[in-house]
TIMI-100403 format. One record per atom (N, C-alpha, C): z, x, y. Coordinates in pm, whole numbers, padded with zeros to 5 digits, always signed. Layout:
N
+--------+--------+--------+
|      w |      u |      v |
+--------+--------+--------+
|      Z |      X |      Y |
...
+--------+--------+--------+
% end
This chain:
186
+--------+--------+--------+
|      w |      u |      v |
+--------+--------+--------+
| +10888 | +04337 | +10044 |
| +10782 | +04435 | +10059 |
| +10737 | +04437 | +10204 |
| +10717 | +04540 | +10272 |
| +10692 | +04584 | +10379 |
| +10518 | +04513 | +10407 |
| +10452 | +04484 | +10475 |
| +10362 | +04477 | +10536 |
| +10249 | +04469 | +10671 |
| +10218 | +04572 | +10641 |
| +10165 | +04633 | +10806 |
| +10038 | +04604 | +10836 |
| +09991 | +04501 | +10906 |
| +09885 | +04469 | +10926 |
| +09795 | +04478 | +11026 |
| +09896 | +04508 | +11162 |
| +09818 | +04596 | +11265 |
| +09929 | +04674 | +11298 |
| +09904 | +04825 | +11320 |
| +09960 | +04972 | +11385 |
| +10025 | +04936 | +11489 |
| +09954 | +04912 | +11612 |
| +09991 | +04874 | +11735 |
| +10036 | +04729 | +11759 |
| +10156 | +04747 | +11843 |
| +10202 | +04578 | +11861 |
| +10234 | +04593 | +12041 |
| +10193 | +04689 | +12127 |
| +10225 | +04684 | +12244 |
| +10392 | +04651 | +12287 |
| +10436 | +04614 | +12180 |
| +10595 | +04627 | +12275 |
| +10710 | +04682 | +12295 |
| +10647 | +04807 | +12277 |
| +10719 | +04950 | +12317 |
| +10627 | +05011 | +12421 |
| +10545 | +04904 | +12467 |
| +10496 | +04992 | +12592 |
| +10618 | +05001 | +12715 |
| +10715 | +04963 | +12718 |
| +10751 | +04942 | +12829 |
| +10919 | +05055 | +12813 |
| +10892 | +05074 | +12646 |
| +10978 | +05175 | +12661 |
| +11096 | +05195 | +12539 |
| +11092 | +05015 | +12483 |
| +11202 | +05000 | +12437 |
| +11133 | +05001 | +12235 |
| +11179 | +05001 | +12210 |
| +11186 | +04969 | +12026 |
| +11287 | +04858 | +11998 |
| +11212 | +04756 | +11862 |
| +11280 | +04667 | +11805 |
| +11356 | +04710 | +11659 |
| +11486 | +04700 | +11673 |
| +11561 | +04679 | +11520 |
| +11563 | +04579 | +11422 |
| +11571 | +04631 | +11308 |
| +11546 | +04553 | +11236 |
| +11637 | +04381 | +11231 |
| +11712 | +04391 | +11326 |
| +11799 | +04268 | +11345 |
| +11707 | +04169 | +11443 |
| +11587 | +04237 | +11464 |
| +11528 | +04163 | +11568 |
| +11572 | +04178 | +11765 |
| +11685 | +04258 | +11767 |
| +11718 | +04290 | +11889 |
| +11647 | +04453 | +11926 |
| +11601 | +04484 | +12082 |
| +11538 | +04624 | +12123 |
| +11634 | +04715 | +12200 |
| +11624 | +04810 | +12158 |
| +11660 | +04902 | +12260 |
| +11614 | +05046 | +12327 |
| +11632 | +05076 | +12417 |
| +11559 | +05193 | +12470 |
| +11486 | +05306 | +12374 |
| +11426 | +05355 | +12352 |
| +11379 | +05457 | +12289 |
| +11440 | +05595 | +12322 |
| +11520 | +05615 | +12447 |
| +11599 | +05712 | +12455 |
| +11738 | +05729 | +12392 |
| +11751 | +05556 | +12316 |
| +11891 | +05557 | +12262 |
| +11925 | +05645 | +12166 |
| +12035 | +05654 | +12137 |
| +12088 | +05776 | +12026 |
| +12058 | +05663 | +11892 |
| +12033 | +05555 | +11889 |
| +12000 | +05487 | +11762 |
| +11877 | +05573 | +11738 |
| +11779 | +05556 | +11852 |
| +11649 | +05598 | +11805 |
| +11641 | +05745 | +11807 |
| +11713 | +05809 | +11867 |
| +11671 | +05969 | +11875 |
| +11741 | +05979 | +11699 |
| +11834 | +05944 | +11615 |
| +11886 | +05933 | +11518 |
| +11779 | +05888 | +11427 |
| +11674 | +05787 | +11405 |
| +11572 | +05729 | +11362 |
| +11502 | +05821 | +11340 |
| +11442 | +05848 | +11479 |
| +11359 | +05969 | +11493 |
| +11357 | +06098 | +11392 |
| +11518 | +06158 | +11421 |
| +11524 | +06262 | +11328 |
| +11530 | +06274 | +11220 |
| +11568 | +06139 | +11163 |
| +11530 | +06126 | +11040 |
| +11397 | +06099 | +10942 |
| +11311 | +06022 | +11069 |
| +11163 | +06068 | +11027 |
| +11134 | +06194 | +11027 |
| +11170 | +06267 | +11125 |
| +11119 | +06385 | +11130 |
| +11152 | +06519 | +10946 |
| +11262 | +06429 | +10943 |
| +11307 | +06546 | +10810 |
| +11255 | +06473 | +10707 |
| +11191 | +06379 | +10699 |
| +11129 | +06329 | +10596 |
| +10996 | +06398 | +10586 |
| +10921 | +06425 | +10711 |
| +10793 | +06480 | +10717 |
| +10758 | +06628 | +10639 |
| +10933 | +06680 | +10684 |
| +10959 | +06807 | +10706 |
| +10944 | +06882 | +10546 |
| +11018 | +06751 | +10449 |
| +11041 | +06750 | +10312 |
| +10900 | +06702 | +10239 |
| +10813 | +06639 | +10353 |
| +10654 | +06627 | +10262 |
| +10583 | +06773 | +10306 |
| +10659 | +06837 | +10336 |
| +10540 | +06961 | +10361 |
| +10608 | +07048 | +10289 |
| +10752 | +07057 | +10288 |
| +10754 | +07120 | +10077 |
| +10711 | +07082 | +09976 |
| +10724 | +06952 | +09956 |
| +10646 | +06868 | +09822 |
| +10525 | +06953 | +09852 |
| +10394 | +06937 | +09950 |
| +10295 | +07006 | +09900 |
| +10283 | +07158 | +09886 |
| +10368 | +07190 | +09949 |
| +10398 | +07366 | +09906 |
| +10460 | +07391 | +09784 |
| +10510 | +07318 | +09713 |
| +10576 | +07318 | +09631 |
| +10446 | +07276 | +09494 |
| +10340 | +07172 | +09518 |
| +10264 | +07150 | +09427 |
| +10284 | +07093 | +09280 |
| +10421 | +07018 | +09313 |
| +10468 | +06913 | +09206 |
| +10581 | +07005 | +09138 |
| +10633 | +06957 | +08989 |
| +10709 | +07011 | +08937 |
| +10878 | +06935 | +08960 |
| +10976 | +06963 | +08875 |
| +11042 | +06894 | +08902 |
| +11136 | +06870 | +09053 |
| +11129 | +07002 | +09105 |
| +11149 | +06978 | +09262 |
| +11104 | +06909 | +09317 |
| +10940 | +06891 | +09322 |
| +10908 | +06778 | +09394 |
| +10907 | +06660 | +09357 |
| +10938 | +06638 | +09246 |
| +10986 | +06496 | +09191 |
| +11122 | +06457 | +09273 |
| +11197 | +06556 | +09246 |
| +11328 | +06528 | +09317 |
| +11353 | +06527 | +09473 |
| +11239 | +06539 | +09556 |
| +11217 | +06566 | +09695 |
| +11148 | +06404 | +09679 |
| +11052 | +06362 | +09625 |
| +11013 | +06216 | +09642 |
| +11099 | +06166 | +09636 |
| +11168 | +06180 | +09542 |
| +11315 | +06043 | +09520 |
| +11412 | +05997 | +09692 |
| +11401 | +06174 | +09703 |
| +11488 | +06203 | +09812 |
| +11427 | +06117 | +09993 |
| +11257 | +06125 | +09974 |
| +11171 | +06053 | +10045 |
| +11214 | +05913 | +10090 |
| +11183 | +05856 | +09940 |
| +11192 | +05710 | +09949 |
| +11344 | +05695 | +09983 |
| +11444 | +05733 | +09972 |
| +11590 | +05724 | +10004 |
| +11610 | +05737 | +10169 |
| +11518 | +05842 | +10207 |
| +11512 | +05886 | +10370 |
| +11464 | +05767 | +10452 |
| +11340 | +05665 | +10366 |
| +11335 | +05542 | +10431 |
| +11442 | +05442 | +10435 |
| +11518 | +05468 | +10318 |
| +11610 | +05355 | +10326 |
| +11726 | +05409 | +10430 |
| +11747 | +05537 | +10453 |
| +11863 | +05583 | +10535 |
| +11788 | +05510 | +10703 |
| +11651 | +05533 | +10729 |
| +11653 | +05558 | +10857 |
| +11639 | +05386 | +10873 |
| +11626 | +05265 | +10773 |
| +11626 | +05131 | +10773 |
| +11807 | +05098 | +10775 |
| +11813 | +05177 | +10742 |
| +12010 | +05148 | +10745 |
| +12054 | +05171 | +10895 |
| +11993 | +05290 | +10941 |
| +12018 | +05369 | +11124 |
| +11956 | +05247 | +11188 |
| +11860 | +05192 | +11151 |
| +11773 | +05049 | +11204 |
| +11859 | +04958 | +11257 |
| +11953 | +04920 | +11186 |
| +12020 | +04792 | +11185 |
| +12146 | +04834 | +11194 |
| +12203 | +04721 | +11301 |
| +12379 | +04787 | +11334 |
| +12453 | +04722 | +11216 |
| +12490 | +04804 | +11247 |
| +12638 | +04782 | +11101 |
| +12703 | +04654 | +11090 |
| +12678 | +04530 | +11195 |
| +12775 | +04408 | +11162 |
| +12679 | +04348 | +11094 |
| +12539 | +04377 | +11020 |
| +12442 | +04292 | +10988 |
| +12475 | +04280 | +10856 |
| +12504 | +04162 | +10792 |
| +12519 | +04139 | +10687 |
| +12397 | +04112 | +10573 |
| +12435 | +04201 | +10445 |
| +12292 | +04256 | +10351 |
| +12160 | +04298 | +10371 |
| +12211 | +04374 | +10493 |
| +12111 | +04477 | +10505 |
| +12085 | +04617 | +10392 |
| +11948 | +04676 | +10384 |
| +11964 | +04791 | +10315 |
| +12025 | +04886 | +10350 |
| +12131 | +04935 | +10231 |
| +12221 | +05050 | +10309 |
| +12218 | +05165 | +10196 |
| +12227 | +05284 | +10268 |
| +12322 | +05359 | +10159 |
| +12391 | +05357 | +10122 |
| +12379 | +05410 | +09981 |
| +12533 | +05357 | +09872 |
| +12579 | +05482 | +09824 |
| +12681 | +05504 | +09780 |
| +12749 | +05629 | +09725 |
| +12710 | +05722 | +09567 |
| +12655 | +05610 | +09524 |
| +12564 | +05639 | +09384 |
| +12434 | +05748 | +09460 |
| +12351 | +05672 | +09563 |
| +12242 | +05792 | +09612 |
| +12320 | +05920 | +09663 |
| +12431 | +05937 | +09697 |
| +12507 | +06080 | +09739 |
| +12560 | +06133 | +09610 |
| +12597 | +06092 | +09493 |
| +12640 | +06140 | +09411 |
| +12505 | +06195 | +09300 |
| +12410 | +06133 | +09330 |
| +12335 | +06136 | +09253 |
| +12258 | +06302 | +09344 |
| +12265 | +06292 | +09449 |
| +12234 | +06450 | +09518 |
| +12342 | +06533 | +09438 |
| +12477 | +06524 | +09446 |
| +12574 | +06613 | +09404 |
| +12534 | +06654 | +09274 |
| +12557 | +06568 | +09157 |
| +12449 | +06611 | +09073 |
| +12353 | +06684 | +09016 |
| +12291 | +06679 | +09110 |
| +12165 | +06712 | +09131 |
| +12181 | +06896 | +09179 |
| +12240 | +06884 | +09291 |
| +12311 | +07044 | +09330 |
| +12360 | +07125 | +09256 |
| +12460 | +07043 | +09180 |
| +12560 | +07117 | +09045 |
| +12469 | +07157 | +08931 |
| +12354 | +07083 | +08878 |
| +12271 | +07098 | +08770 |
| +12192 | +07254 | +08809 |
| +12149 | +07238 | +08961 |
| +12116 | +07370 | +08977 |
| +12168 | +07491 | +09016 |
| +12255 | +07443 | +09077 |
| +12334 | +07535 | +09086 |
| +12390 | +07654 | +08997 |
| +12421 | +07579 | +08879 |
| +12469 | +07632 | +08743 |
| +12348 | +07772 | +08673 |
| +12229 | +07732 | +08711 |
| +12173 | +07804 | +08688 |
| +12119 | +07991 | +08807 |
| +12205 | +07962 | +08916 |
| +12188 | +08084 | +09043 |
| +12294 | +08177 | +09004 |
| +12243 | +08255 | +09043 |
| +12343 | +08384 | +09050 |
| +12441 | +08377 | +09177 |
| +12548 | +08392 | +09201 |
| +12676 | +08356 | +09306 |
| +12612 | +08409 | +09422 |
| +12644 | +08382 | +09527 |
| +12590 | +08432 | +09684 |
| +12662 | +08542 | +09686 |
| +12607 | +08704 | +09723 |
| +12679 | +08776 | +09781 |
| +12640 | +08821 | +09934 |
| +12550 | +08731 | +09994 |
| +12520 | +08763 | +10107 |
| +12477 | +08602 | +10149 |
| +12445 | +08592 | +10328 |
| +12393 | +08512 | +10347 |
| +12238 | +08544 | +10334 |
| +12162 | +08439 | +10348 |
| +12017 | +08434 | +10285 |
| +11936 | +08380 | +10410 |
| +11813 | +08515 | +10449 |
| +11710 | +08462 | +10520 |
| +11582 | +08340 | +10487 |
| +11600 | +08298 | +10544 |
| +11484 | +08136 | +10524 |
| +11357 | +08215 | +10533 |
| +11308 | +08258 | +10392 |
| +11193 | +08290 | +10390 |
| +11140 | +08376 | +10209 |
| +11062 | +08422 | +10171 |
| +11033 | +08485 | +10049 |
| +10885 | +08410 | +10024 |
| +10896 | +08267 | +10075 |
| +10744 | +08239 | +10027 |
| +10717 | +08090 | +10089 |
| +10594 | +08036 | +10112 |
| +10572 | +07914 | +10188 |
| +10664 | +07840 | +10113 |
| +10686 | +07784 | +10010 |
| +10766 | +07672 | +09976 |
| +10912 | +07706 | +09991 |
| +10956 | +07800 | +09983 |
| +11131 | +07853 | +09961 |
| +11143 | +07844 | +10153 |
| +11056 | +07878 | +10276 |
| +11073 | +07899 | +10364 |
| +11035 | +07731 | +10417 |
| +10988 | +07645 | +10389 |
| +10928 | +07527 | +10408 |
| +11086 | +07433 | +10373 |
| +11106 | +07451 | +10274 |
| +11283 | +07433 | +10261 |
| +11417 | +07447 | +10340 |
| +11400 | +07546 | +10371 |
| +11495 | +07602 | +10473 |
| +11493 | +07546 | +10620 |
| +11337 | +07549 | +10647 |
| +11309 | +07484 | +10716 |
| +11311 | +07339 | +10727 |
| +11299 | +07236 | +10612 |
| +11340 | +07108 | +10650 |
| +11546 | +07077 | +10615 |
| +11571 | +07176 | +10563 |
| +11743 | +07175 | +10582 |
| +11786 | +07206 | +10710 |
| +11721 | +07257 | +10818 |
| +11749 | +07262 | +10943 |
| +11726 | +07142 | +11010 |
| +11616 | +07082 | +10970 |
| +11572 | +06935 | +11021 |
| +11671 | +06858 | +10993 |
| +11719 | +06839 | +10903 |
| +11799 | +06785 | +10810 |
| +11927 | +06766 | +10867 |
| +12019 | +06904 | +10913 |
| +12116 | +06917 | +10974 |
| +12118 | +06844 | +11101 |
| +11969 | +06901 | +11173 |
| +11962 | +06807 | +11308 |
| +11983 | +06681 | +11265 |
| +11921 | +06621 | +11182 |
| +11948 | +06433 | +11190 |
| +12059 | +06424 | +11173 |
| +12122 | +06459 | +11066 |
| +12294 | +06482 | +11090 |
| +12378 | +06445 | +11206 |
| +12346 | +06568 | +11249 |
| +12424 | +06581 | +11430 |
| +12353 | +06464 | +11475 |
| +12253 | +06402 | +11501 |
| +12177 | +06327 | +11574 |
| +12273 | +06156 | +11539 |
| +12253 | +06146 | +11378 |
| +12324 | +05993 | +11318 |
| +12527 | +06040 | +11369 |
| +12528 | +06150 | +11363 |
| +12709 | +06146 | +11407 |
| +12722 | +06119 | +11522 |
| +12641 | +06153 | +11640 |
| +12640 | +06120 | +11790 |
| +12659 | +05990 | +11745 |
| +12532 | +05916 | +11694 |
| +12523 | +05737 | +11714 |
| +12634 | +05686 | +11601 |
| +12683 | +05781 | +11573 |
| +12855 | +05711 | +11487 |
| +12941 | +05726 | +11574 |
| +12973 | +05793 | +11643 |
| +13070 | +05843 | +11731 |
| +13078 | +05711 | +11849 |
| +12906 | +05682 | +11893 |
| +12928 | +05530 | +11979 |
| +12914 | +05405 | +11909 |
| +12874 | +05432 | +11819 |
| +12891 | +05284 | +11709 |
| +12900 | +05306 | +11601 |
| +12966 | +05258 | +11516 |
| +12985 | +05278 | +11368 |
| +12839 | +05263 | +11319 |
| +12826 | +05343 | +11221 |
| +12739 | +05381 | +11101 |
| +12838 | +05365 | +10977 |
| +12706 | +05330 | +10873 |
| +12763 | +05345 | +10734 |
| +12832 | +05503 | +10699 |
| +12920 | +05528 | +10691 |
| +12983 | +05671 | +10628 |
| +12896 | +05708 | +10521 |
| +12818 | +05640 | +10453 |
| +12746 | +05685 | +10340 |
| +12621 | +05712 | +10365 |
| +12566 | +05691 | +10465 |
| +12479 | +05806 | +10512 |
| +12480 | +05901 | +10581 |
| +12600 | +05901 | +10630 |
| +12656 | +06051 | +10701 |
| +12655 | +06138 | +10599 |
| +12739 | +06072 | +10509 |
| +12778 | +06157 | +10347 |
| +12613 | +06190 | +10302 |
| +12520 | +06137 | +10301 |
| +12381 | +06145 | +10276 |
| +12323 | +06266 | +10314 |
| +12302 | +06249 | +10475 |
| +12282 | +06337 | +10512 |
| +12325 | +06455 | +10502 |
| +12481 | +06497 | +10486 |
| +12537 | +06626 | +10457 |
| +12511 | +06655 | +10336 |
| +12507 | +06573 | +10276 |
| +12503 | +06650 | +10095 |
| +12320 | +06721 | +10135 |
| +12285 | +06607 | +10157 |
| +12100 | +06662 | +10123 |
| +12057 | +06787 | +10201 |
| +12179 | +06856 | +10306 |
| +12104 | +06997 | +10357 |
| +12168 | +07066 | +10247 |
| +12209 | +07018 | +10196 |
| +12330 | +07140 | +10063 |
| +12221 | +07102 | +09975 |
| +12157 | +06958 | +09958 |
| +12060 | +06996 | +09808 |
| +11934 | +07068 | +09848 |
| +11902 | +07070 | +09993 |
| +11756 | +07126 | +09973 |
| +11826 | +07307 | +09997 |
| +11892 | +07373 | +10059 |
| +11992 | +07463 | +10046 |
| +11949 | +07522 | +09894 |
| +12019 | +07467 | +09828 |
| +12053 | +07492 | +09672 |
| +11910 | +07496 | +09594 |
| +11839 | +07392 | +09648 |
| +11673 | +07392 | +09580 |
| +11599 | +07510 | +09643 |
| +11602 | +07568 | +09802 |
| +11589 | +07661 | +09805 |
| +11593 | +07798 | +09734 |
| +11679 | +07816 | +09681 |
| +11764 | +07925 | +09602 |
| +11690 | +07903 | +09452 |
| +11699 | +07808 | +09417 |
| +11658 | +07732 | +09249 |
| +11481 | +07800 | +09284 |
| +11388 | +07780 | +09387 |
| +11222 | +07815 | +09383 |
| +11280 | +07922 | +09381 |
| +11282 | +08019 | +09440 |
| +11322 | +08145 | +09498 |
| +11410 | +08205 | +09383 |
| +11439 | +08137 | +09297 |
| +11469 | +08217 | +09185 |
| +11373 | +08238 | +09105 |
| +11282 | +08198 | +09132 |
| +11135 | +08206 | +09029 |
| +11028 | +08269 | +09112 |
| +11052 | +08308 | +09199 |
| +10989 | +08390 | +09276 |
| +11001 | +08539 | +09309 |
| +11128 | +08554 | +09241 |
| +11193 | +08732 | +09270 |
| +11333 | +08704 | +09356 |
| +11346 | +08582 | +09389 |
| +11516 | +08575 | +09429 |
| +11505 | +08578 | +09586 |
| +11647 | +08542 | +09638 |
| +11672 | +08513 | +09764 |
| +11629 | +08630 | +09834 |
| +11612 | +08635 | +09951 |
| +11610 | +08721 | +10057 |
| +11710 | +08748 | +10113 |
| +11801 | +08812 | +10153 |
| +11924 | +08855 | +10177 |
| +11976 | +08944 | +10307 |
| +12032 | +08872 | +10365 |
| +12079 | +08898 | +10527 |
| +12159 | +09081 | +10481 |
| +12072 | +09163 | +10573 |
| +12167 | +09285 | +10565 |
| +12208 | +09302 | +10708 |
| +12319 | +09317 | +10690 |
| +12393 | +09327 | +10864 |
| +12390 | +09436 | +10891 |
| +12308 | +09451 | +11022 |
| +12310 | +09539 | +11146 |
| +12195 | +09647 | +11056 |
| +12117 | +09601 | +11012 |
| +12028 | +09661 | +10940 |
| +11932 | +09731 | +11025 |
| +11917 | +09703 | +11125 |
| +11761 | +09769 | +11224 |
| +11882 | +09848 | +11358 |
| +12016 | +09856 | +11307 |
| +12074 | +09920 | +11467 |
| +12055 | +10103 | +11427 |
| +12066 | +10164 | +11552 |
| +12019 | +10271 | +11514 |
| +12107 | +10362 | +11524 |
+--------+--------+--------+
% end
């Protein structure tokens, strides 16, 4: 169990952040800009939960929460650390799942779809962009050091589940919004 007993510890004044292995490194590193973005899409996904106002989406966006801590505690710690918390392939399958269940219930895409129809369907879209960024952000810091593949896999599935959950509100709302091309040329 985690315990935080004072906020401030002064030793990132100088620039750097500690991993969970107990070793620091710059705060400009691609570990941490990777960290970072993955806080950031966690935030991104608590401001659908409250647009969203519970229901089983946001049940399934908490789950997805507490998993986002364990991804960005996995980005924490380099990969030679032995039994560290990691992602496992059960939390990616359990997104897939999760996609397919709703999925089953949308009508097929015949267009691409504008990120928008209502605060929660657009609040979505919007943290699947976040989402993507951490992506790109954890593949940079794979590309110079190995990462677990199963949170790469994490990350990609979960812009496809909030994607798909998009579509799932927004079907209860009057349906997607729908890209018409070259619609305003004159």
């Amino acid at each position: 169990m985690v315990k935080l007993n004072k906020i401030y510890t002064r030793t990132g004044d100088g620039g750097s952040a500690g991993l969970v292995d107990g070793s620091r490194v710059s705060k400009s590193s691609l570990r941490m800009a990777a960290i970072g973005e993955v806080d950031e899409a966690n935030a991104a996904i608590g401001v659908v939960i409250a647009a969203l106002g519970g229901g089983e989406a946001g049940y399934r966006l908490l789950q997805v929460q507490n998993e986002l801590f364990d991804l960005g505690a996995d980005v924490a710690t380099p990969c030679e650390v032995e039994g560290a918390l990691r992602i496992v392939a059960s939390q990616v399958a359990r997104l897939e799942i999760e996609i397919d269940e709703m999925n089953r219930a949308l009508e097929p895409l015949t267009s691409f779809i504008l990120p928008g129809g209502s605060p929660a369907v657009a609040a979505l879209h919007l943290a699947r962009t976040v989402v993507r960024r951490a992506e790109r952000a954890a593949v940079a810091l794979h590309e110079a050091e190995p990462l677990n593949p199963q949170l790469l896999a994490y990350l990609n599935r979960l812009s496809d589940h909030l994607f798909v959950t998009a579509r799932s509100v927004a079907a209860t709302q009057g349906g997607d919004v729908l890209w018409q091309p070259g619609a305003t040329r004159s």
